[in-house]
VEXDREN-2710 file (C-alpha; in Angstrom, 1 decimal):
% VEXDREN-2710
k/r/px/py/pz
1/UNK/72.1/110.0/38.8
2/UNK/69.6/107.1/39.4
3/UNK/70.4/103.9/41.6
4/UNK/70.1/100.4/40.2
5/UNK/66.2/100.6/41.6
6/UNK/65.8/104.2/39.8
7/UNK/66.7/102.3/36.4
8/UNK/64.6/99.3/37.1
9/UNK/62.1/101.3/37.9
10/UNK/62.3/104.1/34.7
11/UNK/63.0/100.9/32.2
12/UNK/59.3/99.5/33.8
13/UNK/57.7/102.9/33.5
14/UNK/58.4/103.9/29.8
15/UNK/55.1/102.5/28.5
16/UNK/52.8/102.9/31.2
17/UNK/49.4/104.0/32.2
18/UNK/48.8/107.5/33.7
19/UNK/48.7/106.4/37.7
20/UNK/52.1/104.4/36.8
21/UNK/53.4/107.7/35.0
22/UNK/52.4/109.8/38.3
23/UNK/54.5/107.3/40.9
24/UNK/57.4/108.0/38.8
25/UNK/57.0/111.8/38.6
26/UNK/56.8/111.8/42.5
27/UNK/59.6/108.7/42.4
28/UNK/62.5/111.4/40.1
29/UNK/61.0/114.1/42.7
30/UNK/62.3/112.4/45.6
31/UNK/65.6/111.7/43.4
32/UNK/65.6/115.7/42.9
33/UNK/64.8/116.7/46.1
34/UNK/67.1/114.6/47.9
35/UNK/69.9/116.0/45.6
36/UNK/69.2/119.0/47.4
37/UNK/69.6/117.9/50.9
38/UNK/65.7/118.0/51.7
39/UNK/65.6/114.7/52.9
40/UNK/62.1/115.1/54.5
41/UNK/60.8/116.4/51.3
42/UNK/62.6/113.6/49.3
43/UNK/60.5/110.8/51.5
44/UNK/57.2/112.7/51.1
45/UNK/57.7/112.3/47.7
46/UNK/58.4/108.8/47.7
47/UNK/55.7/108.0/50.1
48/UNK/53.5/109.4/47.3
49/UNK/54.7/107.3/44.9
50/UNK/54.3/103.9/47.6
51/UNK/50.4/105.1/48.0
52/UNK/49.9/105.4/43.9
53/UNK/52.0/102.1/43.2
54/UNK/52.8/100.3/46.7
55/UNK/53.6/96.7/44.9
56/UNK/56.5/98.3/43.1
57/UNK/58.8/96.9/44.9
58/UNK/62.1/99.8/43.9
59/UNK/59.8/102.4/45.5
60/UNK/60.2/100.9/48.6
61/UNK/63.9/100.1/48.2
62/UNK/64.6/103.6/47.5
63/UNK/62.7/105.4/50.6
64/UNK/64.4/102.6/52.6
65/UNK/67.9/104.4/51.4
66/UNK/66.6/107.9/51.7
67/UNK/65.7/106.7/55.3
68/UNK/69.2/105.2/55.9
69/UNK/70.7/108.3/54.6
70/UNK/68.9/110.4/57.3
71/UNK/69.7/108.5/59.7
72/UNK/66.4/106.6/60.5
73/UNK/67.2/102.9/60.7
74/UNK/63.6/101.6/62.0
75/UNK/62.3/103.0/59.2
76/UNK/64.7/102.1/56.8
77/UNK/64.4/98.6/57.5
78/UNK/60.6/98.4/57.4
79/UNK/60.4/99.6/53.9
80/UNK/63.3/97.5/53.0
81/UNK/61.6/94.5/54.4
82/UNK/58.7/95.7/51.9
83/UNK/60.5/95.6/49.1
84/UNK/62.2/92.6/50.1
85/UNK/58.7/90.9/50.6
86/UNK/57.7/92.2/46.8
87/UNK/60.5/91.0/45.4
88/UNK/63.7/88.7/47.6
89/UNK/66.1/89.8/44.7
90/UNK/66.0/93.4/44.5
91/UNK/69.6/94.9/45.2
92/UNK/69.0/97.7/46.7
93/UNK/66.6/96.8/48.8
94/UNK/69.3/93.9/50.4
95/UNK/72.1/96.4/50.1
96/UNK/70.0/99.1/52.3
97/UNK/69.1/96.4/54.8
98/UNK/72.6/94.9/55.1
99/UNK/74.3/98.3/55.5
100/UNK/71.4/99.6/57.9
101/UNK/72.0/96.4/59.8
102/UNK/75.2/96.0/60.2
103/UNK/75.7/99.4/61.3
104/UNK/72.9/98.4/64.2
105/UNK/74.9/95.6/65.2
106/UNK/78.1/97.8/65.4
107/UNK/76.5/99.3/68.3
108/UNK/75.4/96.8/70.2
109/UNK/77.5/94.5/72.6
110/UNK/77.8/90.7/71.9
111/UNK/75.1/88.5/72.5
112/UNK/71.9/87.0/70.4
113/UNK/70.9/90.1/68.8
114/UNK/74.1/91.1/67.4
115/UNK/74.6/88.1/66.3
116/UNK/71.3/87.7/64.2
117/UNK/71.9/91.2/62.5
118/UNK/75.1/90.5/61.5
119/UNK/74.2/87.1/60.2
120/UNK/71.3/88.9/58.0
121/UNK/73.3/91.7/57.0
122/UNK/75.7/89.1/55.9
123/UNK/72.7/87.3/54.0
124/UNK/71.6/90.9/52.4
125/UNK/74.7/91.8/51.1
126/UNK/75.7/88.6/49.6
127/UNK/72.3/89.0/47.4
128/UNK/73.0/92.8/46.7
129/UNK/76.7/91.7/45.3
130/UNK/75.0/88.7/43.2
131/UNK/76.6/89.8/39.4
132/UNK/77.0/93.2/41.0
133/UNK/80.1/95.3/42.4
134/UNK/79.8/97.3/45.2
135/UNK/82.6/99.4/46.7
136/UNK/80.5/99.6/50.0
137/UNK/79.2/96.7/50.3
138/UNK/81.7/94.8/49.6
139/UNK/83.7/96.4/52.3
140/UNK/81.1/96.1/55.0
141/UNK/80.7/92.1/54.1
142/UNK/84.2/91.8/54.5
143/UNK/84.2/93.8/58.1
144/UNK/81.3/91.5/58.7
145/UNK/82.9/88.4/57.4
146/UNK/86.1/88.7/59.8
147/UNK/84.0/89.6/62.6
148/UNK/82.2/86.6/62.6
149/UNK/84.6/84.6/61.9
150/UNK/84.2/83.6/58.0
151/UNK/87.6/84.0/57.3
152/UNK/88.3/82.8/54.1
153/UNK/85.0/84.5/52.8
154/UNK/86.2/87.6/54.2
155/UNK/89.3/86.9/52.5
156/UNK/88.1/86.9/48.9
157/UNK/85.6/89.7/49.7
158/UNK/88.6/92.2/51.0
159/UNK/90.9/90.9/48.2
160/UNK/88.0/91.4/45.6
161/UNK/87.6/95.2/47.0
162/UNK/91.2/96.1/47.3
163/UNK/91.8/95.0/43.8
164/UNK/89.6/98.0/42.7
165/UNK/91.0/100.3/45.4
166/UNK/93.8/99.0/46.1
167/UNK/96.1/100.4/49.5
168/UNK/92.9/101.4/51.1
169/UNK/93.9/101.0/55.1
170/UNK/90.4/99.5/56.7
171/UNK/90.2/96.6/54.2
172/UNK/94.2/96.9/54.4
173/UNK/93.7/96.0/57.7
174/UNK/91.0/94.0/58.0
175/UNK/92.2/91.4/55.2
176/UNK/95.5/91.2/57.2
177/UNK/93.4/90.3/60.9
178/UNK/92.1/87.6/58.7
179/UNK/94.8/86.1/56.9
180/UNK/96.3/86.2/60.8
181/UNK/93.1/85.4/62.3
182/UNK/93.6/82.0/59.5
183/UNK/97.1/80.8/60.2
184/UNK/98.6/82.5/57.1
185/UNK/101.1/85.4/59.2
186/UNK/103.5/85.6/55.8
187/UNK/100.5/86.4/53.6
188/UNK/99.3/89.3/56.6
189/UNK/102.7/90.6/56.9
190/UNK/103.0/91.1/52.9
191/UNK/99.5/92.7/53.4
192/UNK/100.5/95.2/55.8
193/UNK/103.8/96.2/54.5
194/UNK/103.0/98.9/52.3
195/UNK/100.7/100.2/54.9
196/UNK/103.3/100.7/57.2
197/UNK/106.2/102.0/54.9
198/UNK/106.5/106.0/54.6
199/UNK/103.7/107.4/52.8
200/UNK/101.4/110.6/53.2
201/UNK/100.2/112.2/56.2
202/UNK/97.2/111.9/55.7
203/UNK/97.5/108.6/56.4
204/UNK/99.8/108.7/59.7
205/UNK/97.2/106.9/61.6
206/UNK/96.5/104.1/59.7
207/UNK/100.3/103.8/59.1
208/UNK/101.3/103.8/62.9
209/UNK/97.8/101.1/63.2
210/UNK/99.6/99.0/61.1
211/UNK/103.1/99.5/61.8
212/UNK/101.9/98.0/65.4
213/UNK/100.1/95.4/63.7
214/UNK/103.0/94.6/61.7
215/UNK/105.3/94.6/64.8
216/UNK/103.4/91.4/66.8
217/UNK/103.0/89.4/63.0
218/UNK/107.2/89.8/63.0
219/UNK/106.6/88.1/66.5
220/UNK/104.7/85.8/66.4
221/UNK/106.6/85.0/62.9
222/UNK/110.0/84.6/65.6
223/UNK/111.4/87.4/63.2
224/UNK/112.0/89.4/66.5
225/UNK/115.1/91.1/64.7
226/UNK/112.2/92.8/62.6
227/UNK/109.8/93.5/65.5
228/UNK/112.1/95.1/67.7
229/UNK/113.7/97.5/64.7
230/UNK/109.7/98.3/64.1
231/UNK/108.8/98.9/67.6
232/UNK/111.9/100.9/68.0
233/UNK/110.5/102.7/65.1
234/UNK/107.1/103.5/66.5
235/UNK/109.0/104.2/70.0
236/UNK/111.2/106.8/68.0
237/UNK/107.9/109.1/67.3
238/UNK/106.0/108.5/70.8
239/UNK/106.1/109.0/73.6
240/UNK/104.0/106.0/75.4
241/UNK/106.6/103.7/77.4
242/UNK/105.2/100.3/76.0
243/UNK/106.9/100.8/72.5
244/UNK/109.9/100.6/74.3
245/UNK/108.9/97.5/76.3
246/UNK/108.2/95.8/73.3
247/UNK/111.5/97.0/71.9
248/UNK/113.5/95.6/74.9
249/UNK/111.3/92.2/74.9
250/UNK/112.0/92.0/70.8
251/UNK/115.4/92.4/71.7
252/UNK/116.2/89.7/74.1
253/UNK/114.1/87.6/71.9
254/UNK/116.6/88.0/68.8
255/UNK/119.2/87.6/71.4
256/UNK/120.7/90.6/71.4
257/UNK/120.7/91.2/75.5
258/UNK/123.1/94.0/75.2
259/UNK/120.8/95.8/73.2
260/UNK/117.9/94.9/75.5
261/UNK/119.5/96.2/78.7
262/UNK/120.8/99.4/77.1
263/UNK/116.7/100.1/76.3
264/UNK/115.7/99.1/79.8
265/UNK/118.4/100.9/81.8
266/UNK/117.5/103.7/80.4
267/UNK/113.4/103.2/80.9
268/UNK/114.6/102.4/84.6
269/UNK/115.8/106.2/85.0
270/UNK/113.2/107.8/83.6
271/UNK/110.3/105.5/85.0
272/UNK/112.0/104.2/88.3
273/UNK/108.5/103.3/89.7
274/UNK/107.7/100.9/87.4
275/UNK/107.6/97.8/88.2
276/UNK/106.9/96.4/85.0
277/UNK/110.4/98.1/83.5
278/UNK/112.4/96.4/87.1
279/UNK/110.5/93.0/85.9
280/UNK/111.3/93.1/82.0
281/UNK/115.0/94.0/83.7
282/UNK/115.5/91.5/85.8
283/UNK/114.7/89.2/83.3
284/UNK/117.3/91.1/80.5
285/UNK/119.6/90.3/84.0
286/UNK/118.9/86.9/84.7
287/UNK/119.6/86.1/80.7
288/UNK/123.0/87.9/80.5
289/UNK/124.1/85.6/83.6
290/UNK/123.9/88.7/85.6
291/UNK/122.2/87.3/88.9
292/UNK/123.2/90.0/90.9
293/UNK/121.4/92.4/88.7
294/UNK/118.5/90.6/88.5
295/UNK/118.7/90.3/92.4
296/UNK/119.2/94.0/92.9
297/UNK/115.6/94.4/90.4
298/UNK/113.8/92.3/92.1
299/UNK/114.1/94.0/95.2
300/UNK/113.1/97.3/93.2
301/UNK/110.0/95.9/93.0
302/UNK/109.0/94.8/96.2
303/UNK/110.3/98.0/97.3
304/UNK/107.6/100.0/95.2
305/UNK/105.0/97.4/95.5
306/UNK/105.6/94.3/98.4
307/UNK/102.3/93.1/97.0
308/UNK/103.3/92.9/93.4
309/UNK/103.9/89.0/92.7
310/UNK/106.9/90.0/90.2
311/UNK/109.2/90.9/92.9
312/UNK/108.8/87.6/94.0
313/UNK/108.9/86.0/90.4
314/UNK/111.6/88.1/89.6
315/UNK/113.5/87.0/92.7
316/UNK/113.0/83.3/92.0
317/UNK/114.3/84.2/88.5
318/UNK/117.5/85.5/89.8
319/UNK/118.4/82.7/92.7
320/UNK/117.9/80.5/90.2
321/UNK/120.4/81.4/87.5
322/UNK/122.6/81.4/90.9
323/UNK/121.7/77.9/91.4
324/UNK/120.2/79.0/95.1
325/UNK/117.5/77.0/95.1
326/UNK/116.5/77.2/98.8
327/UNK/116.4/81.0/97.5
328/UNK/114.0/80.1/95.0
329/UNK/112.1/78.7/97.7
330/UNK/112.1/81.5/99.8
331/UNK/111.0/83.9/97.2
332/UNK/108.3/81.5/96.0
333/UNK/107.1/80.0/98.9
334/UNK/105.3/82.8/100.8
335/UNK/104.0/84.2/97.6
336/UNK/102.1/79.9/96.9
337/UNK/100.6/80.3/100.2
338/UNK/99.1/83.6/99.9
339/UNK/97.1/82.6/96.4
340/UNK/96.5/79.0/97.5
341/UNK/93.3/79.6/99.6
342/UNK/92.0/81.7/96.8
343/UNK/92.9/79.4/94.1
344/UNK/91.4/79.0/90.7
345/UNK/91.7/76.8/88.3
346/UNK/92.6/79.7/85.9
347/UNK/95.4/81.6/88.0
348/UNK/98.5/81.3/85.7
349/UNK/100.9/83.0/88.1
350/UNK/99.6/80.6/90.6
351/UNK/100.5/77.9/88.0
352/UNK/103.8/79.2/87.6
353/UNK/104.8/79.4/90.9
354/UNK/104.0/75.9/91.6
355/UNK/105.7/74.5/88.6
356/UNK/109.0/76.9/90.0
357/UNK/108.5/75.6/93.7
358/UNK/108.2/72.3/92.7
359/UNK/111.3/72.1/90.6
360/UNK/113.4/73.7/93.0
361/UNK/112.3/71.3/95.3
362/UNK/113.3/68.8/93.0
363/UNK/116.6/70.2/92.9
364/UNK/116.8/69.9/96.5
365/UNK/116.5/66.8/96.3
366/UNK/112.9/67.3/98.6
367/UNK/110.8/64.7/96.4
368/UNK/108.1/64.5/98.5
369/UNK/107.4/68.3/99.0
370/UNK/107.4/68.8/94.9
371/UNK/105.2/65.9/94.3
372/UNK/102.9/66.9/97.1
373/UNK/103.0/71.1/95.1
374/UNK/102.2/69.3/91.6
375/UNK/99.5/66.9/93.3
376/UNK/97.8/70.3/94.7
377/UNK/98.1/72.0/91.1
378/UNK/96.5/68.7/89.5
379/UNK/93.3/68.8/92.1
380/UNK/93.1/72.2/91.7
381/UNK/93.1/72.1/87.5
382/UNK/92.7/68.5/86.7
383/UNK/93.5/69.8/83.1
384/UNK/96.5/70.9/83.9
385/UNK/99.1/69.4/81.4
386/UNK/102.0/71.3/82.4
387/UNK/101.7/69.8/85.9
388/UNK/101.0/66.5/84.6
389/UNK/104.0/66.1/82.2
390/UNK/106.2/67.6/85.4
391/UNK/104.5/65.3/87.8
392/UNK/104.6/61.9/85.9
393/UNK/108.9/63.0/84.5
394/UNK/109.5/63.2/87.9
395/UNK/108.2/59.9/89.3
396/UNK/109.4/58.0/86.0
397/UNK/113.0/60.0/86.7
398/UNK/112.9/58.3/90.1
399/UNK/111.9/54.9/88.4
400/UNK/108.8/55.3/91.0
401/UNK/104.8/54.8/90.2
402/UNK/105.6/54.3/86.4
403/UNK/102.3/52.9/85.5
404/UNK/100.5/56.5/87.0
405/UNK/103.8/58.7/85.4
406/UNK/102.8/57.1/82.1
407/UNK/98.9/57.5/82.8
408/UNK/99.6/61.0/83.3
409/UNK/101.8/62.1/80.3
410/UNK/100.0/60.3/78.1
411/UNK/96.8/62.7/79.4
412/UNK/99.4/65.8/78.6
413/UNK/100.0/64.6/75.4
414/UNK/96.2/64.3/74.2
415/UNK/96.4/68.1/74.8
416/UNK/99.9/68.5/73.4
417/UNK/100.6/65.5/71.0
418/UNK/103.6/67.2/69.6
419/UNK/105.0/69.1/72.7
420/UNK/108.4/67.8/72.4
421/UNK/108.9/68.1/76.2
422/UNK/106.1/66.0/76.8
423/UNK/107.1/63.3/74.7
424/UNK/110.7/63.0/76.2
425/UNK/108.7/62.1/78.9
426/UNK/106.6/59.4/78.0
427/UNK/109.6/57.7/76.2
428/UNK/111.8/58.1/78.7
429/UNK/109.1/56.2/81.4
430/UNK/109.2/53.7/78.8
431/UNK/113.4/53.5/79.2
432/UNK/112.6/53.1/82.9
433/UNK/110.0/50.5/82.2
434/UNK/112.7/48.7/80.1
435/UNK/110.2/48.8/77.2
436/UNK/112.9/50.1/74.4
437/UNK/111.2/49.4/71.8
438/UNK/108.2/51.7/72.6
439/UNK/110.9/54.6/74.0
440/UNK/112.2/54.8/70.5
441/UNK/109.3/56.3/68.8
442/UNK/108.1/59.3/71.0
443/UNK/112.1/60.1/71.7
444/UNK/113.2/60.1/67.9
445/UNK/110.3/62.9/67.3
446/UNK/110.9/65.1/70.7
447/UNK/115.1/64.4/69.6
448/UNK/113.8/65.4/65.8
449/UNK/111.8/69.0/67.7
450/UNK/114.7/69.6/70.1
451/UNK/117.9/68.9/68.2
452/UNK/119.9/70.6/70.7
453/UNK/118.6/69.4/73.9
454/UNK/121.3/67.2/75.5
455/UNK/118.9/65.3/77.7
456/UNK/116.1/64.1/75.3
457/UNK/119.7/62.8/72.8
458/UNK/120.6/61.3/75.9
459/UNK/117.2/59.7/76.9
460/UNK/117.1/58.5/72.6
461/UNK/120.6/57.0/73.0
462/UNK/119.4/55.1/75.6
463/UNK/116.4/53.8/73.6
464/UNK/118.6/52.7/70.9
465/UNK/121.1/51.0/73.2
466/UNK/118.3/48.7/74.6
467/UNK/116.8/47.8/71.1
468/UNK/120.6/47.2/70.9
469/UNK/121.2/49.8/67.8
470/UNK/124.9/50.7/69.0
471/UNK/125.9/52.6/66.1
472/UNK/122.6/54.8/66.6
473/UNK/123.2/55.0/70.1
474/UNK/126.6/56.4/70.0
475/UNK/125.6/59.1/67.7
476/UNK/122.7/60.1/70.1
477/UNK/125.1/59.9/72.7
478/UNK/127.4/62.3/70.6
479/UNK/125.0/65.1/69.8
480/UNK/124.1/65.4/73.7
481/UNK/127.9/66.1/74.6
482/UNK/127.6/68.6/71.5
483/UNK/124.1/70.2/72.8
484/UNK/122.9/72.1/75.5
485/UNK/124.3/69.9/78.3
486/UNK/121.8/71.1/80.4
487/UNK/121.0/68.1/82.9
488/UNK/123.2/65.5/82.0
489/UNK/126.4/63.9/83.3
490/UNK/128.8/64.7/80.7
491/UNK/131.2/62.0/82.0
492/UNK/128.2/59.0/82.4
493/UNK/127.2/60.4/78.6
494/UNK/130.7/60.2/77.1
495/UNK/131.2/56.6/78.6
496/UNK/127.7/56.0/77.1
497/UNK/128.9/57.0/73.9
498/UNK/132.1/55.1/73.9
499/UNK/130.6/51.6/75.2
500/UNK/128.0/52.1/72.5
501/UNK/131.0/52.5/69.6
502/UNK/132.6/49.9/71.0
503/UNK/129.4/47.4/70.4
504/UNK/128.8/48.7/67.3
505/UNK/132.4/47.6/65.3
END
């Protein structure tokens, strides 16, 4: 059967001279011969049709895919360049070059050069696809399309493909990475869904590919019910620990702790030099108020692996849901001193630590040892906006430096402007300022974001009482009795509450 170029090519050839009539005996030659698999006879053949009629520019496009086909990519983008130079529209010629090219920049690693042949494979196929359609090409646009990043192109390239073959896994795949890749994870997971259900064998791969796929969308979708059934799933057919880890971390997620602890008790026995099953265990302790199993972790771990920062993690962890804070310190202290000299501004665990240390210094009531911690993690990452929400809540919780405490949550906030945390804080530096009116407006949206949190209904109720809107105020003061009740005086918040309905007849 002749390609696009073949037809072109025939269609141009029915009425012509002799020298003409020859190129195309020698061009169907090459067609015949390689039909046959004699690729090196096919390009002889075509290279005698170039030297009789070497401005025909589908000569050239079609030993540029005999080329291709055998695996000679140098030379099949020099004749494709011909053609391309005879004539900018011919298909093949740009599908040839964008298929040759991409498949060169498959093997390269990132960097300038990659980057150029992908962007003119990209250009190539586009033109090949102009009023055309293109199984293949389409397929390796839309590969190429993801990969560099033009999602939404890539989008109605994969969607145009899998309309005409429709269930195929790659562009199954690779149109779900986009719609992911985009911000759309309920349009990826209805992608990937049939992929993973039960369907033949012969495609067990691509269904366990997308079954894992489909496992972190339910997560990062906070349907961790769904992700921990799927990597229980996947976890039921192999044998590799980490479906099981992602099981037990999908199951504490969705809250189910029993569930969670059942999965990890039993990885404990069978891997009990793990530290990362002790870790994930402690943790499943430490959330089902067991402190003294997430104690007797902890010390799992630093007894396969002293070095391993999560015994000392997992420690703090643990002293902390006993409310030991000088435990806290003592686990976390040692462990901040031996990363300190070789800090980065990148080391998260370093981060962590500090944050930890410096709260449970806070809790002890030791200030000036927690400011001094969040100080050090602010000279050591001035972009650190973790440390400076901590840093400027504590000095406005103190009523101390409140013009640096709102200087520096306003910074976390241009990094965050709708952390919810972050803007407790700044309203509640305004409450200590005694500027009300300006509390109100940062506090109604972290109260609105964190409904439950008895401490940012508190700071609100507090706001409303200064701008003297009692009947608002009791009602904030009401849903922080009924919330968490994490770090609040419940008897200070329910004589709040009952001054502010009083005011408010």
């Amino acid at each position: 059967m002749l390609t696009i170029a073949g037809v072109v090519l025939s269609v141009a050839l029915q009425s012509a001279p002799p020298a003409l009539a020859d190129a195309y005996f020698y061009f169907l030659q090459g067609r015949m011969l390689e039909g046959r698999g004699d690729a090196p006879g096919a390009i002889a053949a075509y290279k005698q049709a170039a030297e009789l009629q070497p401005k025909v520019a589908a000569i050239h496009a079609e030993l540029a895919g005999v080329y291709a086909r055998a695996g000679r990519a140098a030379d099949a983008i020099t004749e494709g360049e011909i053609a391309i130079g005879l004539d900018g529209s011919d298909r093949e010629a740009n599908r040839i070059l964008g298929l040759v090219q991409s498949a060169l920049a498959e093997n390269l690693s990132e960097g300038p050069r990659q980057t150029q042949l992908m962007g003119e494979a990209i250009g190539h196929l586009e033109l090949s696809l102009v009023g055309a359609r293109d199984p293949g090409a389409e397929l390796t646009l839309g590969r190429l399309d993801v990969r560099t990043n033009r999602l939404a192109k890539g989008i109605e390239t994969l969607r145009n493909f899998l309309f005409d073959n429709p269930g195929y896994p790659e562009a199954v795949m690779l149109l779900a990475e986009a719609y992911e890749r985009s911000g759309q994870i309920t349009e990826a997971i209805e992608v990937l869904t049939p992929l993973a259900a039960a369907g033949p064998d012969a495609q067990a791969e691509s269904r366990a590919d997308a079954q894992t796929a489909l496992a972190g969308l339910y997560e990062r979708a906070d349907r961790w019910k769904d992700a921990a059934d799927m990597w229980g799933a996947l976890a039921a057919k192999n044998s590799d620990p980490s479906f099981r880890m992602q099981q037990a971390t999908a199951l504490l997620n969705a809250g189910n702790v029993v569930g969670g602890r059942e999965v990890l008790t039993a990885l404990s026995k069978e891997r009990p030099r793990d530290p990362s099953v002790w870790y994930l265990l402690a943790q499943a302790e430490h959330r089902a108020g067991n402190a003294s199993g997430a104690e007797e972790a902890a010390k799992r771990i630093a007894e396969i692996d002293p070095a391993d920062p999560r015994a000392a993690l997992a420690m703090a962890e643990a002293k902390e849901a006993a409310k030991d804070f000088a435990g806290v310190v003592s686990a976390l202290q040692p462990l901040y001193e031996s990363r300190r000299p070789q800090a980065r501004p990148d080391d998260a665990v370093l981060s962590f630590v500090a944050m930890s240390l410096a709260s449970a210094y806070e809790e002890l009531k030791q200030f000036d040892r927690a400011e001094q911690i969040l100080r050090e993690s602010l000279t050591r990452n001035p972009a650190d906006d973790v440390a400076m929400n901590a840093l400027g809540y504590m000095l406005a919780d103190r009523g101390q430096k409140l013009p640096e405490a709102v200087a520096l949550i306003t910074r976390a906030l241009a990094a965050e402007p709708d952390n919810p945390s972050y803007l407790d804080s700044l309203g509640w530096v305004y409450v200590k300022q005694g500027k009300f009116a300006d509390a109100v407006g940062p506090l109604e949206q972290a109260a609105k974001a964190a409904p439950s949190a008895s401490a940012v209904q508190d700071h609100l109720g507090d706001a409303y009482f200064g701008v003297k809107r009692y009947r608002d105020a009791a009602d904030a003061f009401t849903r922080a009795l009924t919330g968490d009740r994490d770090a609040i005086d419940v008897a200070a918040v329910t004589k709040k509450r009952d001054r502010a309905r009083d005011l408010a007849k």
